[in-house]
C-alpha positions, -999 to +999 in steps of 0.1 A: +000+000+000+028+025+004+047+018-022+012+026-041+010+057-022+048+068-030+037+061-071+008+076-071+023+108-060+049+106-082+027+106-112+005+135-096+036+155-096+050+149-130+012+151-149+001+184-133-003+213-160+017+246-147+013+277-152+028+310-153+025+340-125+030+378-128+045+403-095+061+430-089+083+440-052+077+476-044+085+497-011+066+506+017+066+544+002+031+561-003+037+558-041+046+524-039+080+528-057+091+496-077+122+477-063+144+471-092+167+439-090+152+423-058+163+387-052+136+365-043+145+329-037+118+300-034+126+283-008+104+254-017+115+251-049+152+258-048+150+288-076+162+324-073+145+355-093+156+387-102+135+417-108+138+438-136+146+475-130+107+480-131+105+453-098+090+430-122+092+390-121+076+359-137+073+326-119+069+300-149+055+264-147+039+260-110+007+256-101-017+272-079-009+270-044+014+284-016+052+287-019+073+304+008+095+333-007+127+348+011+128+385-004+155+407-005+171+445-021+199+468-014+187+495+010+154+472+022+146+451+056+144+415+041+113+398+042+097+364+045+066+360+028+039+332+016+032+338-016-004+326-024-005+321-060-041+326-080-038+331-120-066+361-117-044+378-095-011+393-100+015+388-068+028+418-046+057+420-024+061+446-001+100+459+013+103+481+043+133+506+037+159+497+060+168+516+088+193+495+104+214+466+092+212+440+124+219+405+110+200+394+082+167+378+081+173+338+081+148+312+073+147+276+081+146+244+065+108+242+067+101+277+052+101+296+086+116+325+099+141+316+129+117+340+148+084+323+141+095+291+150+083+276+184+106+251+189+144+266+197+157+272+165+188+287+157+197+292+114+228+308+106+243+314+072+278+296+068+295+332+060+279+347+092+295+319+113+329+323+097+338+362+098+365+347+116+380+321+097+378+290+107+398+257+099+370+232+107+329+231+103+331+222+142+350+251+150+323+275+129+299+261+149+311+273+184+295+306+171+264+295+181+253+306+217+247+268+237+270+247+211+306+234+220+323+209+207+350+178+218+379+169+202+409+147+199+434+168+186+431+193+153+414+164+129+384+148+153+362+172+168+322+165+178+298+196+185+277+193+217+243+211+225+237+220+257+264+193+269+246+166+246+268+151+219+275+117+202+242+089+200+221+118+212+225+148+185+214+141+154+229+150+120+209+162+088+227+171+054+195+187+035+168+158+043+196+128+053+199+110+080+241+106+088+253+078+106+293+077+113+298+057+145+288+085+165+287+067+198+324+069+198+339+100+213+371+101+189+345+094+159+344+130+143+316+152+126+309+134+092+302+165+071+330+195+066+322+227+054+324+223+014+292+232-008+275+244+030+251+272+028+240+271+064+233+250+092+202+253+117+208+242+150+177+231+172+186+229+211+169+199+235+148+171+223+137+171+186+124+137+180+087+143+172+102+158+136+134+138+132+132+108+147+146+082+177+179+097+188+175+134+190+172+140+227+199+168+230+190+184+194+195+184+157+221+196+138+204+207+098+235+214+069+217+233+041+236+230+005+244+262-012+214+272-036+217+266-069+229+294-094+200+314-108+181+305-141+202+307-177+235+315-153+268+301-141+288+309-114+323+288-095+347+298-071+385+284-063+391+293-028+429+285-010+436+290+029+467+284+048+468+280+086+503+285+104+496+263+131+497+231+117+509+241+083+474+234+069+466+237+035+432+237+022+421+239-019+385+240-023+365+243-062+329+250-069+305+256-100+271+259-102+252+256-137+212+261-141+191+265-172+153+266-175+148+235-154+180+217-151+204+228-122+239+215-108+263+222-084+296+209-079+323+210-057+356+192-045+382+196-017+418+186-002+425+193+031+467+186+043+477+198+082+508+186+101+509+182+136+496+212+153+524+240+173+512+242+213+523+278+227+552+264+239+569+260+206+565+225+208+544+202+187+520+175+194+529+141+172+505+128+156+480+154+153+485+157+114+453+144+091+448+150+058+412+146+042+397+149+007+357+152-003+334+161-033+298+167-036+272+171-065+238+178-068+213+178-097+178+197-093+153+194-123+120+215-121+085+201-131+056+219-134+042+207-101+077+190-085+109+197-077+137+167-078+172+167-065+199+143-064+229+148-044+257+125-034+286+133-006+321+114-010+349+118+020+378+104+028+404+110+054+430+094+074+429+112+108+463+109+133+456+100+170+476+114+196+479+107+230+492+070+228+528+065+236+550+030+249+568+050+276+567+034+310+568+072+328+538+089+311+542+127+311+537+153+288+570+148+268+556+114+256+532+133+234+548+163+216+579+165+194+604+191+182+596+183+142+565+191+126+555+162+103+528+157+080+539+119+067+514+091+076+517+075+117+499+049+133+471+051+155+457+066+130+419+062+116+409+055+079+377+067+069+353+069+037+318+081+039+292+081+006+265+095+009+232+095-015+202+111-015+174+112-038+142+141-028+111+144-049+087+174-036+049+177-049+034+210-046-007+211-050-032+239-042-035+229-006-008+201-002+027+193-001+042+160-007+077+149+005+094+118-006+133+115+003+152+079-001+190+078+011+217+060+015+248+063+041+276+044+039+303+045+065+339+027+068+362+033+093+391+012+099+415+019+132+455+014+127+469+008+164+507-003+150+504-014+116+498+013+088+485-017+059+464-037+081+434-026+106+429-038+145+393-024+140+378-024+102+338-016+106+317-009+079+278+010+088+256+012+062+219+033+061+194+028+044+165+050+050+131+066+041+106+094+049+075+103+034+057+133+044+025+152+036+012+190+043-022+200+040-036+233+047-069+225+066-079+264+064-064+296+067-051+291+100-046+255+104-019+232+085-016+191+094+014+174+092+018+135+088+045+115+081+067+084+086+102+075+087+125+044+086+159+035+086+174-002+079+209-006+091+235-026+092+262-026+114+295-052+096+331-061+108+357-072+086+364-108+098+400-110+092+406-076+118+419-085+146+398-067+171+356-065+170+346-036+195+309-039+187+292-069+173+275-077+139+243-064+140+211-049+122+193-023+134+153-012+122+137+018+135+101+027+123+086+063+132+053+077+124+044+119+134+015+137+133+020+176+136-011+205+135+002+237+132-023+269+139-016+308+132-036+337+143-028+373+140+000+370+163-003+341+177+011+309+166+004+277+183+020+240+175+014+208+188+021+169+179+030+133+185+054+106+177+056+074+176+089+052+175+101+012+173+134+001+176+147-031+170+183-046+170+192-078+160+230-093+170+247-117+153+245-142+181+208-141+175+204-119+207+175-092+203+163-062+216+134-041+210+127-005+225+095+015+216+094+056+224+063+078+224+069+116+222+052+149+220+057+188+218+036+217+224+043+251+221+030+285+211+050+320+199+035+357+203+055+380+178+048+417+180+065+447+164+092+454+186+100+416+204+085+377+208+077+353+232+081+321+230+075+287+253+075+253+245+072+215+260+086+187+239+098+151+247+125+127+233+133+095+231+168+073+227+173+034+227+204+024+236+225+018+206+246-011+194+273-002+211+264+007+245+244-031+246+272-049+230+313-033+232+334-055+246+371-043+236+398-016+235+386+014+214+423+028+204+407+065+201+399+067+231+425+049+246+400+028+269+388-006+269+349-002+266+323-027+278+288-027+270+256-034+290+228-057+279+206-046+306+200-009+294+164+004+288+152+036+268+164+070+279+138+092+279+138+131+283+116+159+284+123+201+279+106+233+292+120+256+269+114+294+269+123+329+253+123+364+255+136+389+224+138+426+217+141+437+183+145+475+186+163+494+155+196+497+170+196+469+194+185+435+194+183+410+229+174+373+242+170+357+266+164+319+265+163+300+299+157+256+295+152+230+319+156+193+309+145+162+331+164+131+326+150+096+329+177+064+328+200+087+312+231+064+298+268+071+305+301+061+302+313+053+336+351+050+345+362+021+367+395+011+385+400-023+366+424-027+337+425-050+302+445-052+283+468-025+303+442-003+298+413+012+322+380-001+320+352+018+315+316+009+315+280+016+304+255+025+330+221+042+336+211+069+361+177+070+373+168+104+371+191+137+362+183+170+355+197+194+333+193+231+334+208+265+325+205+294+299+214+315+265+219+352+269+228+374+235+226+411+229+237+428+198+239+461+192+247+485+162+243+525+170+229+547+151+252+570+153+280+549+139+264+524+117+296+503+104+295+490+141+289+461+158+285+447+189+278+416+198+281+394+231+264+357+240+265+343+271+258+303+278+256+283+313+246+247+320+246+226+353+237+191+350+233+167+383+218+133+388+195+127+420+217+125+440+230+157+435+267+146+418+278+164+389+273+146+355+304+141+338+319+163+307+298+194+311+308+224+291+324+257+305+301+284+316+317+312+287+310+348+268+317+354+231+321+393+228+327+405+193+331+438+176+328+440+141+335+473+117+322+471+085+335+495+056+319+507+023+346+513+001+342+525-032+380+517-044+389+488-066+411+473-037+383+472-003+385+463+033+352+452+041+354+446+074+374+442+107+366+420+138+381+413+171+370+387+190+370+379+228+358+342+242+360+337+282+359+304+291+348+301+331+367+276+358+346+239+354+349+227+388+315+208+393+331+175+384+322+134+388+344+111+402+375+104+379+371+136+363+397+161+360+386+200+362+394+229+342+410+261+347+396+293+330+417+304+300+407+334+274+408+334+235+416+363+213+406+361+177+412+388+147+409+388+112+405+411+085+384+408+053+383+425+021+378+422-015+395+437-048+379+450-083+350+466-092+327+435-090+348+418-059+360+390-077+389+382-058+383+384-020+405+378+011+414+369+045+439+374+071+441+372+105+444+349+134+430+327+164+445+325+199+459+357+191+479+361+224+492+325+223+475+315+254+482+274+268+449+261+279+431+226+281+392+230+271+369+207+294+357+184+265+392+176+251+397+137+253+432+147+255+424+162+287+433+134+311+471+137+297+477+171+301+477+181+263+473+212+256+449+225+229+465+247+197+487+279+201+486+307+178+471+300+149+478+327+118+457+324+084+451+337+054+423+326+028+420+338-006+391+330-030+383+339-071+350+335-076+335+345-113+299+341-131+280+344-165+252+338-187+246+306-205 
């Protein structure tokens, strides 16, 4: 039946008759002045218009409906609208003249303005996250006020939400599920930042939309749109990092006609082991990594398609392991940089593929996305041509959704995904960490969404089924009901916001079944058959100001914990090393708050001001700390923009400031953490008339400052994190007509 369901939708969206739709963009001016050259991007349908110099604009081939439209012109506040289209009546988009320039309008991947959401949302173009330079997609993303990340040296590095990471944060590129062996703490983020237009970041429990697992949050990579119709347009973009002698050589082009669209890019990533601010290096923390992407769109009258695939590989150096019988911190570092390939070392080789058919009728919208992951990761403890740990994860999975507008007010939401997955080791390797296994998981949501003037109200359910299946015919099953509710007030000048939602996580794979060193982490792991279903539930709330010069929030969250899983640390040793094991809590709490303010004066509008503050405490009920908490810390930036009219440009300036507070509320066999500060500059700017050619200098830990973040695994050894790190970046981008 839904494979009859999934065909006759199909053929509804390739058989429906288009048609064509006239508009216009004018201001907010008593004569309604047309806005020549606005940009309006369908978000729905992954095109971009242009207005002519009358503010005029056709939308060809679609058929009556809704599509959501992000709208935007020089000297104009940028708007998100819904465009209802009707063939008797001509389409009108309003701009407000801009009287500040506060950060741009963002919209997320479900059409929405980052404002009007209910649930905590956070969307943030790539660009704006990277003012800064930054040498990794994980480092980008500690620009977002409540995310961190851990890492094992320069190459592995895993961003945490509110002091969730791993099993429990889900990743999405466009409508993909990734799986990369997540559970593991030296298993790194699977996407970098090639071909990324931006990522939207939703804080606490997110299953009811995207499914088991995503009890601390979501993290959702956007591609890059494509390049506007009858047009071309590529970049070649080169960056250097002093540090660790990184090189990075990144390629794009995007090429669209009438209907057909593509977009293409490839990268090749070299760093040697990274310089600590003593002088010294740290062996081993050289990787090198390579990956491509492509994506195909083609435009139906009633449907959009795209096809993308994701290709990465990388072999990713592991410090921190040495044969010394006196362990200090001279076991680890060395006086010659080196880029040549060591042991430990990881192997990895992700493909990822991802097919999306969308439906648009006059009061629904159909969703059909099929994927693909495949995941390989081989671990080299002493031999550099043959793996202790070779294990291959592969994905398959499905989701099928439909929108219909019920009335005015009211839209319904139903859908379903699934995932089949299959969890292989290589028999000949030496070591198996985590058994053979195949894991199912079957979801099924319901979603009603109402709007009113103001108000916005959303509310849902979930249903979830997990079941693994081990090699040694064991089996486990796990089933997870979950809900949200929420509502949103926006006026003028601020918004409120409040919501409830649940989430759900079986234990995975690993946690039931490791029984064996895991040479990242340097631990021999053992699992626990006896785990049930971790189950959590978020009050989530928010404040913000939105006044013409300065904008504030504040967003305080509790979360209750139920049989919350952990890694625990014991005092027995295997295989001369320590053991540590899975256990559950009963009950933990986990609470704390976001604070941002940004401010840009009139009376000096090429500056910025920004500053976010972030605190969490987490306890179980007992009152003991839970383990690997983030620092209580406050970014602080100020920015100075620059309109130059001169062929060579400085567009902008920015000095950054990140406090990082003492972490002394601490579990047993946890080590605390001092309070260090970071200083980041960088400078950006862009030569000829058009801004071909643009640039980047600067640098990160400007005053050379030795510190130990709490979430580095390297922590326990006394390994410092990187020194000063100078960059520069250069990029030639170019674009035509076809």
């Amino acid at each position: 039946m839904r494979l009859f369901l999934i065909f006759l939708f199909v053929i509804l969206g390739f058989s429906a008759i288009g048609q064509s739709y006239e508009g216009v963009v004018i201001g907010n001016d008593p004569l309604k002045t047309p806005i020549p050259f606005a940009k309006i991007e369908l978000i729905d349908l992954g095109k971009i218009l242009i207005t002519d110099s009358l503010g005029r604009f056709v939308l060809d081939e679609v058929s009556a409906g809704h599509l959501h439209a992000h709208v935007s012109a020089n000297g104009f506040d940028e708007a998100h609208v819904d465009i209802h289209l009707n063939p008797k009546v001509n389409i009108e988009i309003i701009l407000f003249s801009a009287h500040h320039e506060l950060d741009k309008v963002l919209v997320s991947n479900d059409g929405r303005l980052q404002r009007e959401s209910i649930s905590n949302v956070e969307t943030h173009s790539f660009n704006s996250l990277n003012q800064i330079a930054t040498p990794t997609l994980a480092d980008a993303l500690e620009n977002i006020n409540g995310v961190t990340q851990s890492s094992t040296g320069a190459g592995i590095s895993k961003p945490v939400i509110r002091g969730f990471s791993g099993s429990r944060v889900l990743t999405y590129v466009n409508s993909l599920r990734i799986q990369n062996q997540q559970w593991g703490a030296d298993h790194g983020l699977a996407v970098t930042s090639l071909g990324i237009g931006s990522v939207e970041v939703i804080k606490g429990p997110a299953s009811l939309m995207y499914g088991a697992d995503a009890i601390g949050g979501v993290l959702y990579f956007v591609d890059e749109a494509y390049a506007m119709k009858n047009t071309f347009e590529g970049s070649v973009r080169t960056s250097f990092n002093t540090a660790n002698m990184m090189t990075t050589n990144q390629g794009g082009i995007k090429w669209s006609k009438e209907k057909l669209k593509i977009n293409a890019f490839i990268s090749h990533d070299n760093a040697a082991d990274y310089t600590l601010a003593s002088g010294s290096q740290l062996l081993n923390s050289r990787y090198k990594q390579q990956a491509a992407k492509i994506s195909i769109g083609y435009n139906f009258k009633k449907s959009v398609t795209n096809f993308r695939y994701n290709y990465y590989s990388g072999r990713i150096g592991l410090p921190g392991h040495t044969h010394d019988s006196i362990v200090d911190l001279n076991s680890f570092i060395t006086e010659t940089q080196n880029r040549k390939d060591n042991v430990p070392a990881q192997v990895i080789s992700n493909h990822f593929f991802n097919l999306e058919h969308k439906i648009f009728l006059e009061k629904h919208e159909f969703l059909i996305a099929l994927g693909n992951t495949n995941n390989k990761l081989k671990e080299h403890e002493e031999k550099f041509f043959f793996p202790d740990i070779n294990i291959n994860l592969n994905n398959t999975l499905g989701h099928v959704k439909w929108k219909y507008k019920l009335h005015e007010k009211f839209n319904l939401t139903l859908g379903t995904q699934n995932m089949l997955q299959f969890n292989t080791n290589d028999p000949i390797a030496p070591e198996v960490l985590v058994q053979d296994a195949r894991t199912i998981d079957i979801g099924t949501y319901l979603l009603l969404d109402f709007q009113k003037g103001k108000w916005r109200l959303k509310t849902g359910g979930r249903f979830d089924r997990r079941m693994i299946e081990v090699a040694d015919q064991s089996t486990f099953s796990f089933n997870g009901i979950n809900y949200a509710a929420g509502f949103s007030r926006l006026e003028k000048n601020a918004d409120v916001r409040m919501n409830i939602s649940s989430g759900f996580r079986a234990p995975t794979s690993s946690e039931l079944l490791s029984d064996g060193v895991h040479h990242g982490s340097n631990r021999y792991e053992l699992g626990n058959v006896n785990l049930t279903t971790e189950k959590s539930v978020q009050i989530d709330a928010s404040y913000a100001l939105h006044l013409s010069d300065l904008e504030l929030i504040v967003n305080p969250f509790v979360n209750f914990l139920s049989d919350f899983i952990y890694i625990n640390p014991t005092d027995s040793i295997i295989d001369n090393r320590q053991v540590f094991e899975y256990s559950q809590i009963e009950n933990a709490i986990m609470y704390g708050s976001d604070f941002g303010i940004h401010y840009h004066p009139h009376i000096a509008h090429w500056l910025h001001l920004e500053s976010s503050f972030s605190t969490i405490f987490a306890e179980d009920q007992n009152k003991t700390p839970l383990a690997l908490i983030p620092q209580t810390s406050i970014n602080s930036q100020i920015r100075m923009n620059f309109k130059m009219k001169k062929k060579f440009k400085i567009k902008n300036v920015s000095l950054q400031h990140i406090y990082y507070f003492k972490q002394n509320r601490i579990t047993s066999f946890e080590l605390g953490t001092n309070a260090f500060n970071l200083l980041n500059a960088s400078l950006n700017g862009a030569i000829g008339d058009q801004e071909n050619l643009k640039f980047s200098i600067g640098a990160r830990n400007l005053l050379n400052a030795e510190y130990i973040n709490h979430l580095s695994n390297l922590k326990h050894l006394g390994i410092p994190d990187i020194g000063i790190n100078g960059f520069i970046t250069i990029e030639y981008s170019f674009n035509g007509k076809k």
